[in-house]
DSSP file (Angstrom, degrees, kcal/mol; ACC not computed):
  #  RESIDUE AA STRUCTURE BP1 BP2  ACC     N-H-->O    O-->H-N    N-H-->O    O-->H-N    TCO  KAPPA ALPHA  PHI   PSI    X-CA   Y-CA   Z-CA
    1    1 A X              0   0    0      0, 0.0     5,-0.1     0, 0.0     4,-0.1   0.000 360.0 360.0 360.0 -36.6   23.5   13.0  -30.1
    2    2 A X     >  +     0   0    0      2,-0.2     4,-1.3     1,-0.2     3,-0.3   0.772 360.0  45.2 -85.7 -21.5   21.8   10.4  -28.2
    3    3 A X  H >> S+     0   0    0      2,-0.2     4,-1.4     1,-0.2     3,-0.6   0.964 107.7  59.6 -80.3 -50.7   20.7   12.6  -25.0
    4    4 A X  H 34 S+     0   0    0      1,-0.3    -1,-0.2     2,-0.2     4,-0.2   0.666 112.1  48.2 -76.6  -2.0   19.4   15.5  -27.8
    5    5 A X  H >> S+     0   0    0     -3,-0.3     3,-2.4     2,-0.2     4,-2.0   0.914 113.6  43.8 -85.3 -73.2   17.2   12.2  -28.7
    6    6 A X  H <X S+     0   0    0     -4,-1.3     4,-2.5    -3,-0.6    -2,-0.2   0.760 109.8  50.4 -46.9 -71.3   16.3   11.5  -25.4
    7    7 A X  H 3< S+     0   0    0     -4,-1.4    -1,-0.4     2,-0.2    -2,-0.2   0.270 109.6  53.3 -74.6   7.7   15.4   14.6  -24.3
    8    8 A X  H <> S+     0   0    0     -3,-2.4     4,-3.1    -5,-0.3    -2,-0.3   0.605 102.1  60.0 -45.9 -57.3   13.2   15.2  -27.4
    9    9 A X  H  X S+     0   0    0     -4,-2.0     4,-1.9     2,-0.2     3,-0.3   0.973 111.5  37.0 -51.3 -67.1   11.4   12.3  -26.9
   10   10 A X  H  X S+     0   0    0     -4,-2.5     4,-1.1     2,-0.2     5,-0.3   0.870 108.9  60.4 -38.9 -42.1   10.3   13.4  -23.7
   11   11 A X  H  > S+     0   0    0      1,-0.2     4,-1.6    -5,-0.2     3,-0.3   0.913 114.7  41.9 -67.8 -41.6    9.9   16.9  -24.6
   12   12 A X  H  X S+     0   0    0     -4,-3.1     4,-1.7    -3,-0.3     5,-0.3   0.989 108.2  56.0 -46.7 -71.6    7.3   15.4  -27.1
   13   13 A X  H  X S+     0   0    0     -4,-1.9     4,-2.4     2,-0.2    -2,-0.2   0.636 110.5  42.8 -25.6 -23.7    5.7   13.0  -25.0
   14   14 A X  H  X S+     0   0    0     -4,-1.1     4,-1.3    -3,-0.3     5,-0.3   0.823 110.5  56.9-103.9 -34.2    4.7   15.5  -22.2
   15   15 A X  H  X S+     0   0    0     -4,-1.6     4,-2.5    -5,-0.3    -2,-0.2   0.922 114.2  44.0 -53.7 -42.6    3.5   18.2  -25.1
   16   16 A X  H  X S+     0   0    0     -4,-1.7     4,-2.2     1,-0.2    -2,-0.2   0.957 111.2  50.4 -67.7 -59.2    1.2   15.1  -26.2
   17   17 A X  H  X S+     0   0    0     -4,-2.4     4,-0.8    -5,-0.3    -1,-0.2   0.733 113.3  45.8 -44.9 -11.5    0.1   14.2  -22.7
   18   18 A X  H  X S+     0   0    0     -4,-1.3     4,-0.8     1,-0.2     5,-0.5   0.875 112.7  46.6 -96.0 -55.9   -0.8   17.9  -22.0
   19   19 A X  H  < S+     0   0    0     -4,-2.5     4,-0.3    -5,-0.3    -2,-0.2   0.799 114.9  55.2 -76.7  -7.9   -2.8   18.4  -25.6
   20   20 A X  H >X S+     0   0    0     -4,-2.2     3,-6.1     2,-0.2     4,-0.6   0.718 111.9  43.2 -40.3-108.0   -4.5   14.5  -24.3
   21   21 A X  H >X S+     0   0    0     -4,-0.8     3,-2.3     1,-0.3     4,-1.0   0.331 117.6  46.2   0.3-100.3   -5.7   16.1  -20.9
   22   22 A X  H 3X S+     0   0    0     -4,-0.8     4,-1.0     1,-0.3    -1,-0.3   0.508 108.3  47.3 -51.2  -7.4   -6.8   18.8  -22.4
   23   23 A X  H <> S+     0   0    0     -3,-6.1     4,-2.2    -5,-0.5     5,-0.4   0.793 116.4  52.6 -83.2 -53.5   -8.7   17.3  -25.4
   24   24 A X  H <X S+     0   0    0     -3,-2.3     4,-0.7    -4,-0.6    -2,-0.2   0.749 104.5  56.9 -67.1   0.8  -10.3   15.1  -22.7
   25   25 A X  H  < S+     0   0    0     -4,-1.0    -1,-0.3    -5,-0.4     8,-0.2   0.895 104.9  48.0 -94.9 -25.4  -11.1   18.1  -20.7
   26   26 A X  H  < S+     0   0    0     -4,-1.0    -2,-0.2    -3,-0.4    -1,-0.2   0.254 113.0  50.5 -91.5  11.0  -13.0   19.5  -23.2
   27   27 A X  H  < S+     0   0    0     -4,-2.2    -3,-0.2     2,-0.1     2,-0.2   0.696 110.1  59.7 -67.6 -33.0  -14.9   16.0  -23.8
   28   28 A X  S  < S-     0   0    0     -4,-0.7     2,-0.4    -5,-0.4     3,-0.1  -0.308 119.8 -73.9-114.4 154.1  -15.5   15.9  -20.8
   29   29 A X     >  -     0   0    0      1,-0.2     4,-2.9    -2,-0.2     5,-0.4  -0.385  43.8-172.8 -35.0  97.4  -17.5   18.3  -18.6
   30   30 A X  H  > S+     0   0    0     -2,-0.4     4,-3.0     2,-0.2     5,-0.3   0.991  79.5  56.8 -92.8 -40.4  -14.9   20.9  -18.4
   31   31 A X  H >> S+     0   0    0      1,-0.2     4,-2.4     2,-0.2     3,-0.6   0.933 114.4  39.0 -22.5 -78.0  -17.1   23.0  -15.6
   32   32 A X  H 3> S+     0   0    0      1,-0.3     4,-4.2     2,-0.2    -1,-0.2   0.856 117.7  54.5 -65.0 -40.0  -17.2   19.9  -13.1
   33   33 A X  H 3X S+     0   0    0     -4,-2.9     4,-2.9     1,-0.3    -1,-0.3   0.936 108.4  42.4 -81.1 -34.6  -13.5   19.2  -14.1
   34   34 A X  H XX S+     0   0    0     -4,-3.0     4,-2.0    -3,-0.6     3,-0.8   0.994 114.7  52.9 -60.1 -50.6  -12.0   22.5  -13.3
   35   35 A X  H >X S+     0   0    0     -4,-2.4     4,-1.7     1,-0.3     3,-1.5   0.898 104.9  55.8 -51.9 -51.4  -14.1   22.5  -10.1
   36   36 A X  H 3X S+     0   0    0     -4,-4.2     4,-1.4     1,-0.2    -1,-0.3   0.857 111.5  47.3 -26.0 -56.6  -12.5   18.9   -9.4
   37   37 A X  H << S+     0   0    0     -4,-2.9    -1,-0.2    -3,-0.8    -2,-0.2   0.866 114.1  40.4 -26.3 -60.6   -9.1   20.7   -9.7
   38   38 A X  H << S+     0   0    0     -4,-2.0    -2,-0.2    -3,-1.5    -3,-0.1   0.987 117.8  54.8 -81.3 -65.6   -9.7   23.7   -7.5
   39   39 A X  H  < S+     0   0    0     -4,-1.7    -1,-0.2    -5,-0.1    -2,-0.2   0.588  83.0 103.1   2.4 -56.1  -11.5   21.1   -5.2
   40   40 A X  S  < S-     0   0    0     -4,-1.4     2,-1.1    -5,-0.3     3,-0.1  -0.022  77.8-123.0 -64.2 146.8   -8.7   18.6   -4.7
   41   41 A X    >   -     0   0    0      1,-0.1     3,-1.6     2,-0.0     4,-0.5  -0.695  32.8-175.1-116.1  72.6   -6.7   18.8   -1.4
   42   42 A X  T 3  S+     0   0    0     -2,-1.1     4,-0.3     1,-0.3    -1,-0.1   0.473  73.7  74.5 -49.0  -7.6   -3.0   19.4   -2.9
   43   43 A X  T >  S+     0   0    0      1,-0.2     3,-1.0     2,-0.1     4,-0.4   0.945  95.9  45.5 -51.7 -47.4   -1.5   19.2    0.1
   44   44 A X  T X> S+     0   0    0     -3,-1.6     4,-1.4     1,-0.2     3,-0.9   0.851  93.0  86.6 -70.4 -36.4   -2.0   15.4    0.2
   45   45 A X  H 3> S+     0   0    0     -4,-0.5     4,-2.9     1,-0.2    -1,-0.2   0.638  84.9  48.0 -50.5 -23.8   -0.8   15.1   -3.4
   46   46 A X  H <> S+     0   0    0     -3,-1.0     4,-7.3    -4,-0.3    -1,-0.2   0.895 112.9  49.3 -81.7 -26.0    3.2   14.9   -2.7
   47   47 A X  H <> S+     0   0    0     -3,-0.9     4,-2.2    -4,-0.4    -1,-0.2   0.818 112.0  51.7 -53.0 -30.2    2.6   12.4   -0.2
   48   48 A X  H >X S+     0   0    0     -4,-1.4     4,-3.8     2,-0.2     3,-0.9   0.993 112.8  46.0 -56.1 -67.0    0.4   10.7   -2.8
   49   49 A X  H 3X S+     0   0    0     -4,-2.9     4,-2.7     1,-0.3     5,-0.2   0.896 111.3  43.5 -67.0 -33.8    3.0   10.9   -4.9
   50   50 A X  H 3X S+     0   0    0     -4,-7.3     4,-0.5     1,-0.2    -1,-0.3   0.616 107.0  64.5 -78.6   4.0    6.2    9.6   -2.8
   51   51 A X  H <X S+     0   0    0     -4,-2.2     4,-1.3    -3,-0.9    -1,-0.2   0.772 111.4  39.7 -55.7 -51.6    3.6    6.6   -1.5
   52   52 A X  H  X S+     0   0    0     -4,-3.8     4,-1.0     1,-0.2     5,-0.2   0.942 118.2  48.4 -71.2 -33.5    3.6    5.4   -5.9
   53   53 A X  H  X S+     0   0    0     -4,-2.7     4,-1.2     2,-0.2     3,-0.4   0.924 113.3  42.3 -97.7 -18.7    7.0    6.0   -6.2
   54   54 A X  H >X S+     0   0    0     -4,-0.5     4,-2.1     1,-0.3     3,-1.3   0.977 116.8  46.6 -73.7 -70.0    8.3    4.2   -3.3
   55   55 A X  H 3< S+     0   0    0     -4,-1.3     4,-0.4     1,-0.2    -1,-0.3   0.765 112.6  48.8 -51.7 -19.4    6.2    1.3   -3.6
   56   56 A X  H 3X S+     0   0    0     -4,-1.0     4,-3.2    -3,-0.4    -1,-0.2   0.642 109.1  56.9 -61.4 -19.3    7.0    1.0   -7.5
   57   57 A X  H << S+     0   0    0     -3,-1.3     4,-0.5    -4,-1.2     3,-0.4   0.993 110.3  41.1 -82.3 -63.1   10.4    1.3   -6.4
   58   58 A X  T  < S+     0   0    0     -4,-2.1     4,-0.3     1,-0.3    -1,-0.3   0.432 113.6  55.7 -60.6  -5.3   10.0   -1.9   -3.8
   59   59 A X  T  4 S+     0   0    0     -5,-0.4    -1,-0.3    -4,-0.4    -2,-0.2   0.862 107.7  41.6 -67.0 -56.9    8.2   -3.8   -6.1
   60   60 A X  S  < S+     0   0    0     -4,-3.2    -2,-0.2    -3,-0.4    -3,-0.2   0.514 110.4  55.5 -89.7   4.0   10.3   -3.8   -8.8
   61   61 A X  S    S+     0   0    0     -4,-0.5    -1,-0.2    -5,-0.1     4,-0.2   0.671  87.1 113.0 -76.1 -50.8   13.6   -4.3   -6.4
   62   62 A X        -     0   0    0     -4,-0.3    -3,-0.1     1,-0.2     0, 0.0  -0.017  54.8-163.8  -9.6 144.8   11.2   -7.7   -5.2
   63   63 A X  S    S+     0   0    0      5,-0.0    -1,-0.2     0, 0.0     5,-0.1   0.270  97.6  54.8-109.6 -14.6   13.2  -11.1   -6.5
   64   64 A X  S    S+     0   0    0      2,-0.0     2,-0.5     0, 0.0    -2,-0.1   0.024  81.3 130.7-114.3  31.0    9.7  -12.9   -5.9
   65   65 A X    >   -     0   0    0     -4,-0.2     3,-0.5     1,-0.2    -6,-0.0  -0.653  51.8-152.3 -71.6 122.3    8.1  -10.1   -8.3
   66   66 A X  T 3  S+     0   0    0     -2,-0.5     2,-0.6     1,-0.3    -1,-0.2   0.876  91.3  47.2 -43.6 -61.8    6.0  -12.2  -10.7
   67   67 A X  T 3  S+     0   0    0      3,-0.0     2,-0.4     2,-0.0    -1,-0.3  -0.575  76.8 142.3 -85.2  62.4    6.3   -9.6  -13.6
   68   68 A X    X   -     0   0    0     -2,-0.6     3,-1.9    -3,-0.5    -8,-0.0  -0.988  61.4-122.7-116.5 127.7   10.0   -9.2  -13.1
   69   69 A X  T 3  S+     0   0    0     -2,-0.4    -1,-0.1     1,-0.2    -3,-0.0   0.498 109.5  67.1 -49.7 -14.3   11.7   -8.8  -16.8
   70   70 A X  T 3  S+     0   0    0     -3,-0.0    -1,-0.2     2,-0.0    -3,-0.0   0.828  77.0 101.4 -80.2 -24.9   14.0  -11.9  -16.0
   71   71 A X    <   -     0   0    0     -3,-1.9     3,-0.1     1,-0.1    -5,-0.0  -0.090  58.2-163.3 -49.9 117.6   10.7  -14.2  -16.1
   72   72 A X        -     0   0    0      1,-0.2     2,-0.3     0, 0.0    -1,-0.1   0.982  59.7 -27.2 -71.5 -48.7   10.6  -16.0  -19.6
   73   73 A X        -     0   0    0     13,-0.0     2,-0.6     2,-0.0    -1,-0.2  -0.934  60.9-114.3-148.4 177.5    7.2  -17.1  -19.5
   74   74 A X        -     0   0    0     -2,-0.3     2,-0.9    -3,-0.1    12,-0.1  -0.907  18.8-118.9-163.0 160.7    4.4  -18.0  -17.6
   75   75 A X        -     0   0    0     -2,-0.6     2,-0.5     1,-0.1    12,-0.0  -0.348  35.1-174.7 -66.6  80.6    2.1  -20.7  -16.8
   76   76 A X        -     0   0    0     -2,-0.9    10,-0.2     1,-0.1    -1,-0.1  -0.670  31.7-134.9 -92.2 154.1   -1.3  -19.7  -17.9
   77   77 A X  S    S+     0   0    0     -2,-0.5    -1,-0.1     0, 0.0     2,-0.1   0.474  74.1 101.8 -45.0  -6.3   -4.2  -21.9  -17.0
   78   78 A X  S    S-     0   0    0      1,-0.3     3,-0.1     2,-0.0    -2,-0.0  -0.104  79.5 -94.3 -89.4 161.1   -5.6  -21.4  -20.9
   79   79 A X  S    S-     0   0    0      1,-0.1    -1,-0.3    -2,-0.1    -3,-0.1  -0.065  78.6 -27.5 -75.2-172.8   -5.6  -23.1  -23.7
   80   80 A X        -     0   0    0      3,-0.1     2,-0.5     1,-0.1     5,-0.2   0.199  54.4-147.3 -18.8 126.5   -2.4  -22.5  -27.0
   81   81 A X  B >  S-A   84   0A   0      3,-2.9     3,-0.8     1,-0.1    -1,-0.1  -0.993  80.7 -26.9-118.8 135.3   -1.0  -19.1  -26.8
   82   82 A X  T 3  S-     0   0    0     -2,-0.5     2,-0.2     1,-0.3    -1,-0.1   0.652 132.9 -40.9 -20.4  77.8   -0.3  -18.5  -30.4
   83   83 A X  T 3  S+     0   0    0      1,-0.1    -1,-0.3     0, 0.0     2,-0.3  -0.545 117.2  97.0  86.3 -34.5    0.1  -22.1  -31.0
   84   84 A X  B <   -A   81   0A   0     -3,-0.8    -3,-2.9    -2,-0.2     2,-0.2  -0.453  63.7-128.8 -94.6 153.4    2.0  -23.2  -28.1
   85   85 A X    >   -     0   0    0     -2,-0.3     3,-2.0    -5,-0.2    -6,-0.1  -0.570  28.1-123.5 -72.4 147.8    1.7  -24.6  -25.0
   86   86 A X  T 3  S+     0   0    0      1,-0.3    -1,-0.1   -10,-0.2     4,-0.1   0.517 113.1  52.3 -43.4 -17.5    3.4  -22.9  -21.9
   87   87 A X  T 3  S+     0   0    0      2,-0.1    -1,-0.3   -13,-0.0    -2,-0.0   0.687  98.0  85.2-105.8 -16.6    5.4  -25.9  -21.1
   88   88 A X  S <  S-     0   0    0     -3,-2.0     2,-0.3     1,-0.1    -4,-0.0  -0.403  86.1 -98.8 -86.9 178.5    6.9  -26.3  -24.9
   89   89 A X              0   0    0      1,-0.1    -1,-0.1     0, 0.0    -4,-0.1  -0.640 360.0 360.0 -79.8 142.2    9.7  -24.6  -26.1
   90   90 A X              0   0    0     -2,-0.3    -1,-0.1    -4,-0.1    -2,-0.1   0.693 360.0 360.0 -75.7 360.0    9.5  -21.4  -28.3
């Protein structure tokens, strides 16, 4: 039950992303954009791609990651964030 969730939710998500693109392609200069397309040197793209995934991949492995989900809060320099200070307790 839960994967036939799961895999809906995706199957939606990428049907949405596709009708995005494509609404923005026809906002957009859709001449210049196809040419961009055909243009575009796809060889380089898987390299492209396994350069983001690798480097998300060592980022988020990082123990000195900044944004790492185990951080509770953090110290900004700013005044009250929504009424408190950084240093009290929520």
């Amino acid at each position: 039950m839960l994967t036939r969730k799961i895999k809906t939710g995706i199957v939606f998500s990428l049907a949405l992303a596709f009708i995005v693109i494509v609404a923005i392609a026809f906002y957009a200069d859709f001449p210049h954009m196809v040419t961009a397309l055909v243009d575009f040197r796809w060889e380089f793209f898987p390299l492209q791609l396994l350069l983001a995934l690798s480097q998300m991949a060592i980022l988020s492995q990082s123990s000195r990651n900044p944004y790492s989900p185990d951080k509770k809060s953090i110290d900004l320099p700013i005044g009250p964030f929504y009424g408190h200070y950084s240093w009290q307790s929520w």
